[in-house]
Each structure stands twice: as C-alpha cells, then as structure tokens.
C-alpha positions in Angstrom: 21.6 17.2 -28.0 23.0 18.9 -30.9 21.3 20.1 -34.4 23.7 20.7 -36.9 26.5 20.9 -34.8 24.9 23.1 -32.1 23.3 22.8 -28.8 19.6 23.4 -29.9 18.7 24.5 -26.3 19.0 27.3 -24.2 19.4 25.7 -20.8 20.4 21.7 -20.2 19.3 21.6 -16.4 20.7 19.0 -14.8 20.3 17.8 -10.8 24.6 17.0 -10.0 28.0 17.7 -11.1 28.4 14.4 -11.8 26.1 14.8 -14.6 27.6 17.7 -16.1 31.2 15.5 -16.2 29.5 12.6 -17.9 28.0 15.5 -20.3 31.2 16.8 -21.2 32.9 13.8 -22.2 29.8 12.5 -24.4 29.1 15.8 -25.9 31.6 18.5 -25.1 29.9 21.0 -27.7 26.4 20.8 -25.1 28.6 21.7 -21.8 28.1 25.4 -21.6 24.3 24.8 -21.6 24.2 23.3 -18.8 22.5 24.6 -15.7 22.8 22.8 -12.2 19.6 23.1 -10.3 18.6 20.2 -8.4 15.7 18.0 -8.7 12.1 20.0 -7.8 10.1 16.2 -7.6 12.8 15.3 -4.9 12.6 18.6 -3.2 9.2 18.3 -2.4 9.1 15.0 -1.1 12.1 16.0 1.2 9.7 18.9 2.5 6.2 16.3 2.5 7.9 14.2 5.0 6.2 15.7 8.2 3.1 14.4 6.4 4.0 11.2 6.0 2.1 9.6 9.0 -1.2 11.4 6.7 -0.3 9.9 3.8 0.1 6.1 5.4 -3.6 7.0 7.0 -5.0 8.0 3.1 -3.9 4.5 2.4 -5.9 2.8 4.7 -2.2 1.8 6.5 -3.2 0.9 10.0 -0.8 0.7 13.2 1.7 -2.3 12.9 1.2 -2.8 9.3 4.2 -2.7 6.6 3.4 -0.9 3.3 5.1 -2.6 0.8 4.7 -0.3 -2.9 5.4 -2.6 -5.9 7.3 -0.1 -8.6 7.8 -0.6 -12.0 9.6 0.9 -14.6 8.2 0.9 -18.5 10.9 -1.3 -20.2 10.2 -5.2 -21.5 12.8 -6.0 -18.5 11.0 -4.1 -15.6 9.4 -5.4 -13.0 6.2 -5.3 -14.8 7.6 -6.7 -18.1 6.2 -8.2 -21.2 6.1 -11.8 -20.0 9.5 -13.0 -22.1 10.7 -14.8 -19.2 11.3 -11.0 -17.4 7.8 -11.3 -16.4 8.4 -10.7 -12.1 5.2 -9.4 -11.1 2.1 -11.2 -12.4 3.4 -14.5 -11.3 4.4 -13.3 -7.9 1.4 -11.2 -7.1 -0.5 -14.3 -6.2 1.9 -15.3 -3.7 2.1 -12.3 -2.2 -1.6 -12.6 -1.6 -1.6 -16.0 -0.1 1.5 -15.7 1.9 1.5 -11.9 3.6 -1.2 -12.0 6.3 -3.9 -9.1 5.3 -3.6 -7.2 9.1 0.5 -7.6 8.8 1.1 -5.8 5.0 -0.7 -3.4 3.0 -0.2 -3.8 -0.8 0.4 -0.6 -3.3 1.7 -0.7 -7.2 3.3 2.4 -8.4 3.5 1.4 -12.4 5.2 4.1 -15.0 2.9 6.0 -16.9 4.0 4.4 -20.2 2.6 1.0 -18.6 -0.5 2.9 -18.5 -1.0 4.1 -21.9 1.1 2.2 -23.4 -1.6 -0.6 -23.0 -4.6 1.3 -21.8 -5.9 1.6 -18.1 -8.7 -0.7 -19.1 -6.2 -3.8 -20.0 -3.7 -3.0 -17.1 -6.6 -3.1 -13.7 -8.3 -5.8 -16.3 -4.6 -7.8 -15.8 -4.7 -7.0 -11.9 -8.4 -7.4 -11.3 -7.3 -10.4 -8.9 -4.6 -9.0 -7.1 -7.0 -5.8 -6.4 -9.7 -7.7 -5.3 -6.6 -9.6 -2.5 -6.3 -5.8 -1.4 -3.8 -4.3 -3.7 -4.1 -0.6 -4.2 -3.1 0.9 -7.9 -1.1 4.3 -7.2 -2.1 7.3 -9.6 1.0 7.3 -11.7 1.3 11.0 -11.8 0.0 12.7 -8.9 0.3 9.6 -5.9 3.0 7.8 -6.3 5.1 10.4 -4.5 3.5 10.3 -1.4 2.9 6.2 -1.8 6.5 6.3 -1.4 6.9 8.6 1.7 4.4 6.4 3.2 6.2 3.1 2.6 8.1 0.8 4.9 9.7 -1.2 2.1 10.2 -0.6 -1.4 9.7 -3.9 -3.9 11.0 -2.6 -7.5 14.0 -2.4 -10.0 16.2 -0.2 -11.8 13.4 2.6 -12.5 14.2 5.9 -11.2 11.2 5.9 -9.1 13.2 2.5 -6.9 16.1 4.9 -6.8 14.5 8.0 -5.4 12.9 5.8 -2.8 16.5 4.5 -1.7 17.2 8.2 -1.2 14.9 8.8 1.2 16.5 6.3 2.7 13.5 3.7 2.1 14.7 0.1 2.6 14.6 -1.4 -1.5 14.7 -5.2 -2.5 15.3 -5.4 -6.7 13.0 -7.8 -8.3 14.2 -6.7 -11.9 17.4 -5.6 -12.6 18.7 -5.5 -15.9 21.5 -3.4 -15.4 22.5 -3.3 -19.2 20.1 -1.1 -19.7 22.0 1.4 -18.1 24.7 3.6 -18.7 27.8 1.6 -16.3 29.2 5.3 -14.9 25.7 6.3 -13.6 25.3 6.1 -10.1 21.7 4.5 -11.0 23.7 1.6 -12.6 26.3 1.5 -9.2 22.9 1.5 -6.7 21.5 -1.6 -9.3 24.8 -3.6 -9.0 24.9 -3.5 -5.1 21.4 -3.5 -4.1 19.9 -6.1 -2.0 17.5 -8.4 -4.9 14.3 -10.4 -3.7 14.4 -14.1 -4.3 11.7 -15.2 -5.9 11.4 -18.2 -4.9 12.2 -17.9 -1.1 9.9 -17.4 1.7 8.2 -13.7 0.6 6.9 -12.9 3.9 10.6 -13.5 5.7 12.1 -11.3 3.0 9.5 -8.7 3.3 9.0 -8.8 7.2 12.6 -9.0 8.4 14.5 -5.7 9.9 16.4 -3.8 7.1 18.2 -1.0 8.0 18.7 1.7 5.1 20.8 0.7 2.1 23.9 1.1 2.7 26.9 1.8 0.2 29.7 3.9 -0.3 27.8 6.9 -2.0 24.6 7.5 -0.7 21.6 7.5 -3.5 20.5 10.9 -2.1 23.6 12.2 -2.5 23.5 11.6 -6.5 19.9 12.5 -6.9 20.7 16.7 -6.0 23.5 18.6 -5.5 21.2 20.8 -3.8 18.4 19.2 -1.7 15.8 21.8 -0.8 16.9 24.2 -3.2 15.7 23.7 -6.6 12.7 26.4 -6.6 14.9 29.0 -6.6 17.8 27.9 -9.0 15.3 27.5 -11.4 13.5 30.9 -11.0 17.0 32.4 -11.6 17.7 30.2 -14.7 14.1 31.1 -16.3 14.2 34.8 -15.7 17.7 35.0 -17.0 16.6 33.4 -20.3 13.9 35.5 -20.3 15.8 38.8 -19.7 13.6 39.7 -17.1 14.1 40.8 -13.5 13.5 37.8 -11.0 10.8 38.5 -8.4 11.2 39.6 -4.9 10.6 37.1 -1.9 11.2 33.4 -1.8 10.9 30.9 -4.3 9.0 27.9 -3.4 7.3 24.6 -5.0 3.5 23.2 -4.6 3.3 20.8 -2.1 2.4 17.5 -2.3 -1.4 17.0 -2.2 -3.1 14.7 0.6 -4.2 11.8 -1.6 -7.9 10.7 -1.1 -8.8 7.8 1.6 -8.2 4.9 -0.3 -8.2 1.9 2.3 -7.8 -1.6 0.8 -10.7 -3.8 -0.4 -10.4 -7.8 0.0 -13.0 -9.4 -2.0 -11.4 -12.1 -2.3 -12.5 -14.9 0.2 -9.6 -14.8 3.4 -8.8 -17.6 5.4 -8.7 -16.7 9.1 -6.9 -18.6 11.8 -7.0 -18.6 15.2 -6.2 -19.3 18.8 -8.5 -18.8 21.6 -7.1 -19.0 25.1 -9.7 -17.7 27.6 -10.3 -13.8 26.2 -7.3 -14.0 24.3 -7.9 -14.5 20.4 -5.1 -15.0 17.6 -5.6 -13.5 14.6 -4.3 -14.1 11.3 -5.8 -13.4 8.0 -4.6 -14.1 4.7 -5.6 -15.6 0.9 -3.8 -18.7 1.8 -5.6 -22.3 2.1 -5.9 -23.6 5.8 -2.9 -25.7 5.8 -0.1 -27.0 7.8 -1.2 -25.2 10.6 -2.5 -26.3 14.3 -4.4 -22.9 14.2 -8.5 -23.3 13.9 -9.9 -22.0 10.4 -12.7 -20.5 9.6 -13.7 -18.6 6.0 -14.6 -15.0 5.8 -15.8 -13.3 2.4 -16.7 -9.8 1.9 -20.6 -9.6 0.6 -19.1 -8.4 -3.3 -17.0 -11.9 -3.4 -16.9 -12.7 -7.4 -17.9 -15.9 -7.1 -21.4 -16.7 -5.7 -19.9 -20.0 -4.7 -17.6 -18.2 -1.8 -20.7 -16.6 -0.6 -22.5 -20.0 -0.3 -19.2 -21.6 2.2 -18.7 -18.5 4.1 -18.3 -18.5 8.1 -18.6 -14.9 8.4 -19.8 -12.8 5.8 -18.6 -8.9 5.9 -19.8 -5.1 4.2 -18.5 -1.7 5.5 -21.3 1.4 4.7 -22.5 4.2 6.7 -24.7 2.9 9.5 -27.6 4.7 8.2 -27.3 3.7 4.6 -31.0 3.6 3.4 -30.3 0.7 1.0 -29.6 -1.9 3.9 -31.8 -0.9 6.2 -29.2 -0.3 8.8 -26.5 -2.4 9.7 -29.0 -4.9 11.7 -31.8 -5.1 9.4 -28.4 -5.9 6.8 -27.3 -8.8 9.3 -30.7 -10.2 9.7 -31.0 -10.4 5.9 -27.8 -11.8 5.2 -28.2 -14.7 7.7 -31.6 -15.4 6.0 -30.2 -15.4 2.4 -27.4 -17.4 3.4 -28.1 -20.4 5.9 -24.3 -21.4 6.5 -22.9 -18.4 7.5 -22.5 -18.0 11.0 -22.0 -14.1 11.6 -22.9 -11.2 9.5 -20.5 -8.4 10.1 -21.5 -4.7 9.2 -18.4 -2.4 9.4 -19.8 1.2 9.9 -16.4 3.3 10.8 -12.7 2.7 11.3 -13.2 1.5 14.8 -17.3 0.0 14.8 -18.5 -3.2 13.8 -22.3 -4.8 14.5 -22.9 -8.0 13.9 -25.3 -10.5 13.7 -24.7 -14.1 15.2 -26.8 -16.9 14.2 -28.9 -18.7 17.1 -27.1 -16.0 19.5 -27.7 -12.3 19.0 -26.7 -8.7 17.9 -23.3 -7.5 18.8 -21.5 -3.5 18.7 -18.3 -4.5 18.8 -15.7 -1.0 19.6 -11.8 -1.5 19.1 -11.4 2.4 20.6 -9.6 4.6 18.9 -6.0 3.7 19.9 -6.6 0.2 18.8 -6.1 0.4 15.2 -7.3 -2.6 14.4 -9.7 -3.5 11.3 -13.4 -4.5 13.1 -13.4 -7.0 10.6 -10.8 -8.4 11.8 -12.7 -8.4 15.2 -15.7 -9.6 13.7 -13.9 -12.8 13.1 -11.6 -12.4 16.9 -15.7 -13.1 18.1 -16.7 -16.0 15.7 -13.9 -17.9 16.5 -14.4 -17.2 20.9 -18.1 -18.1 20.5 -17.4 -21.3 18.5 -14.7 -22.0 21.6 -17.9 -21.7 23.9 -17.6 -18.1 24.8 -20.9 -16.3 26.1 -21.3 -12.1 26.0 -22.6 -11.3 29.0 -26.0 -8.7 29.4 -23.3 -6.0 30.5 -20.6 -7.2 27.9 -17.5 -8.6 27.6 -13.9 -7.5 26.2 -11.4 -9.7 24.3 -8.0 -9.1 23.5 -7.4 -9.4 19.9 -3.8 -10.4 18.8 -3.0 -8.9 15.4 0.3 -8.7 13.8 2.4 -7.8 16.5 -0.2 -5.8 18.4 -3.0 -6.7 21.3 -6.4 -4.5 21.0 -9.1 -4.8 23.2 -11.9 -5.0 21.6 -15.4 -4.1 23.5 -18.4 -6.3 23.0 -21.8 -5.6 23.9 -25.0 -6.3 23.1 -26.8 -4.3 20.9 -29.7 -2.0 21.2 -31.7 0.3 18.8 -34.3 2.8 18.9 -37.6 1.0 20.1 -35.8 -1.9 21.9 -35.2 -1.8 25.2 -33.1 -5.0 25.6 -30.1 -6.9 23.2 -31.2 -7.4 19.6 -33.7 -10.4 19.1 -31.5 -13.8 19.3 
C-alpha cells in the first residue's frame, strides 16, 4: 500500500464501506485514497440475469436437469488442491460420474485462472480427460464462468471469491474446501465460510446435490457485502477516472459490456453409460449413469457413444450412439451410418444416429429403421430415447406400419416420444429390416 511512507496510488477503489473501515485500521496513511465504487463483474451479472434461461441452453442444460458448476480457487487448500490430503476434487469427480444419473445433472468446472497457467492447459484437461469424457464441461476461466454461474442450480466450491459471488446471487452453495485460515477472520468472505452449509464427502452425493435448498441464509446477506452499490458501478467509476484525469466526464449514461452468449457447448459422454429401465406397457423408465448395474431390480443394458476410448466398450455395447448433421457426407447419412455400425459390430443391438436436439434414427438389428421425434417441448436427449426403444423392443414391443408413441420417464419428467418407421428418398416403404 504504501512506498516510503506514502500511498503510491491515486485511487484505492473499493466495492463497501466495510472495506474502507478494515483499510483504515490496517493502514490509516492509505484511507484518503480510497474510492467506493462497487463491483462492475457483479453489476453485470446482476443485469445478465434475464438471460439466464440462454445461458443454461449454451450449456446443453435441458428441462429438469440440475447444473451443478464445480469452482475452485488457486491455493494448495482449494477445492482443486495439490493432492496433500486437501486434494477434494479428483477423488470425488469419479463418484460424481457413477452416482448422478446423466438426464438428472449436468456437470461444469469453473477453475481460477492460476490453476490454468500455473500448470498449463495441456496438464490440467490431461488430469480431467476422464471426468470430461463422463460429461463434464471445463468453463473458460475468463470470459464463461460468469454466465456458468447464472445458469447454475447449485454451486459445489470453497472459500474462492467466485463460491461467494454465486451465494449473492442467491445460488444455493455446498463448501467442499474451506480453509478458513486463509482468510482474514473480520471479512465477511471468512463469516459466509464459517456458516456455510459443507458437502460430506463421503455421504450419498446425489441426496446432497438433489435435495431442495432454499438460498443461504444468514444474518448478513453475501450480496449485501459484495457492493454498496448494486447496479451502479459504471458510473462511479467514470466519475473517479475523469477526475484523475482532470477531464470533463462525458454526457449520457455510463454503462458496462454485457455478458456475451457463450457458444453451444452441450455435454459429451464417451464414456460407456449404464442404462436401466422399467417397461410397463408404453411406459419406459429411464436412468442413465456411469455406474455398474447393481443392486437394482431395474433391467440393464450398455450404451457407448461410437468415440468410446477403449475399443473394448465398443465390442459389449447394447446400443451404440453418434450425433452429426443428417447429411454429413462422411457417414453416408444417418442410415447408411446405422447399417454400417451393426455390420462392424455384431453384438450391438441398435445403432442410434442423433441428428438434432429433438431427432434420433436408428437402426435395430433383425427389426428395422426408426425416426424417433421427442417434439420440441419434450426436452429430452434422443439418446436417451434411443435406449427408452431398445429396452421396449427387448420387452416384446412391436412399431406398428403407422407408428407408435412411448412415454419416456426421465428425471422427473414424462416425454412422449414418436416412433415411426423410416423412409428415404427412393423407398417407398420402412427401411429394409
């Protein structure tokens, strides 16, 4: 704060009075630089909230899903830490995998950027390559995370600023990290890490993750601590920077960039997922996660995306999956794909081509083609319906010529999902069987 004795700044801007108190005890000879101006990154996420619905949709977050963001801070004792015992994430990113059903909770890391290049970009996706290929999403530290957190339903992190700014948007926050002693005890930062709800690691991950939380409640509101004044930092600051500059400040309103809409990034499971299911008449129970088939009275079956790792999962797959344009010239169209695949691999029972958000054809062996629609209010992954039809035709369901619908249980939502047999250009009848 101070060279030789002085303040060597012109203008200490800080968000709250409370700041400017701690300021003046610590270092009384810094207290008339001080500017109070709010917090701009806060200001516009307060005005991006309209868009939040936009932001869960560029994350590939469908309708009944939770997005749960992972957040770390850069210190040994984050969240993301340097594996002296601290180590949190690692060890519980598998079991997030195998325990959260893929249709119920969508998976996003928001890492500091000294995680980043502190180790390299290379060496930190090298250290989540598994986790991504389960589905998890890596957050661009500078220019996402923002919106990753408008778009979230829960908050999994520690005693980073970035877990703090989430509880003041009123974001439901579980502490997996919280060394508190690296915090100054007067901040309100250190007061939120003391009485915030923690994760237990060792409990059931998908009760503590799934249950209702209302908003964090304590005495002082984080919001309250992270800006004296919400909404008005753009012009505090113009006024501080043309003062130092001893120029006049501009007519008309001061305002701040808004957040960007962050490209469609929709998750990716490479990674084999077991499916169970229920079939009562056209009703079909879904649930799809990492987890091996056990203790449960639910039917199993296998499904592995095409760009599985291991050429092994490939070889025991029930249903084999690929999303692509429907025209894409190097498969030869979404049947010519199917056909293919079920010649390549003899085992596999149905060969699913995903060509939109809401179209699926696929291939079943011994049976026929399929279009499979789950409409536009559905919302439900046409994988996921791939596999609703494997496991109805294995329970002795037949597609009628004129089609058929089943009702697809996903989460906590029913889709209908319409099945019909397929026809293309120079065929006038269902694809050959």
């Amino acid at each position: 704060m101070l060279e030789d004795g002085l303040p060597y700044v012109d203008g200490l801007v800080l968000s709250h009075p409370e700041q400017l108190v701690r300021l003046r005890r610590e270092c009384p000879e810094a207290g008339d630089t001080a500017r109070l101006a709010g917090d701009p990154c806060f200001d516009r996420m307060l005005a991006a909230r309209p868009r939040r619905e936009w932001f869960r949709r560029a994350l590939g977050v469908r309708d009944g899903q939770r997005l749960v963001v992972l957040n770390s801070t850069w210190n040994p004792e984050g969240f993301f830490g340097d594996g002296g015992g601290t180590d949190v994430l690692p060890t519980l990113l598998p079991r997030l995998a195998e325990e959260l059903p893929v249709d119920e909770f969508r998976l996003a890391a928001v890492l500091h950027p000294n995680i980043w290049y502190g180790h390299g970009p290379g060496q930190v996706r090298a250290w989540l390559d598994r986790a991504r290929r389960h589905g998890l999403t890596l957050i661009d530290p500078v220019h996402g995370w923002r919106q990753a957190l408008l778009a979230a339903d829960l908050v999994l992190g520690d005693f980073g600023a970035v877990t703090y700014y989430a509880a003041a948007l009123g974001t439901p926050v579980l502490l997996a990290a919280s060394a508190s002693d690296r915090l100054d005890p007067d901040t309100p930062l250190a007061a939120f890490v003391r009485e915030a709800p923690r994760l237990d690691p060792w409990g059931s991950l998908r009760e503590q993750l799934s249950g209702p939380r209302s908003r964090l409640r304590r005495p002082n509101d984080p919001a309250e601590y992270v800006s004296s004044a919400p909404g008005g930092s753009a012009a505090l600051l113009r006024t501080l920077f043309y003062g130092l500059l001893e120029l006049p400040e501009p007519e008309g309103d001061a305002s701040l960039e808004p957040l960007p809409l962050p490209p469609y990034t929709p998750p990716r499971h490479t990674c084999p997922l077991v499916v169970r299911t229920h079939v009562d008449g056209r009703d079909v129970v879904v649930e799809r996660s990492a987890a091996p088939p056990y203790g449960t009275e639910l039917e199993t079956h296998l499904a592995v995306h095409e760009d599985a790792r291991n050429p092994h999962d490939l070889a025991r797959a029930d249903v084999l999956v690929r999303e692509g344009p429907p025209d894409d010239p190097r498969f030869g169209g979404a049947d010519r794909w199917a056909a293919e695949t079920l010649r390549h691999h003899p085992q596999c029972a149905l060969a699913a081509y995903v060509s939109g958000r809401e179209t699926c054809t696929v291939r079943v062996r011994d049976v026929g083609a399929f279009e499979l629609t789950t409409g536009a209010d559905a919302d439900l992954d046409p994988a996921a319906a791939a596999s609703a039809l494997h496991a109805w035709l294995v329970r002795g369901g037949v597609v009628p010529e004129g089609g058929t619908r089943l009702r697809v249980h996903v989460a906590d939502g029913v889709h209908s999902v319409e099945v019909r047999p397929a026809t293309w250009p120079g065929r006038t009848g269902p694809g050959d069987r």
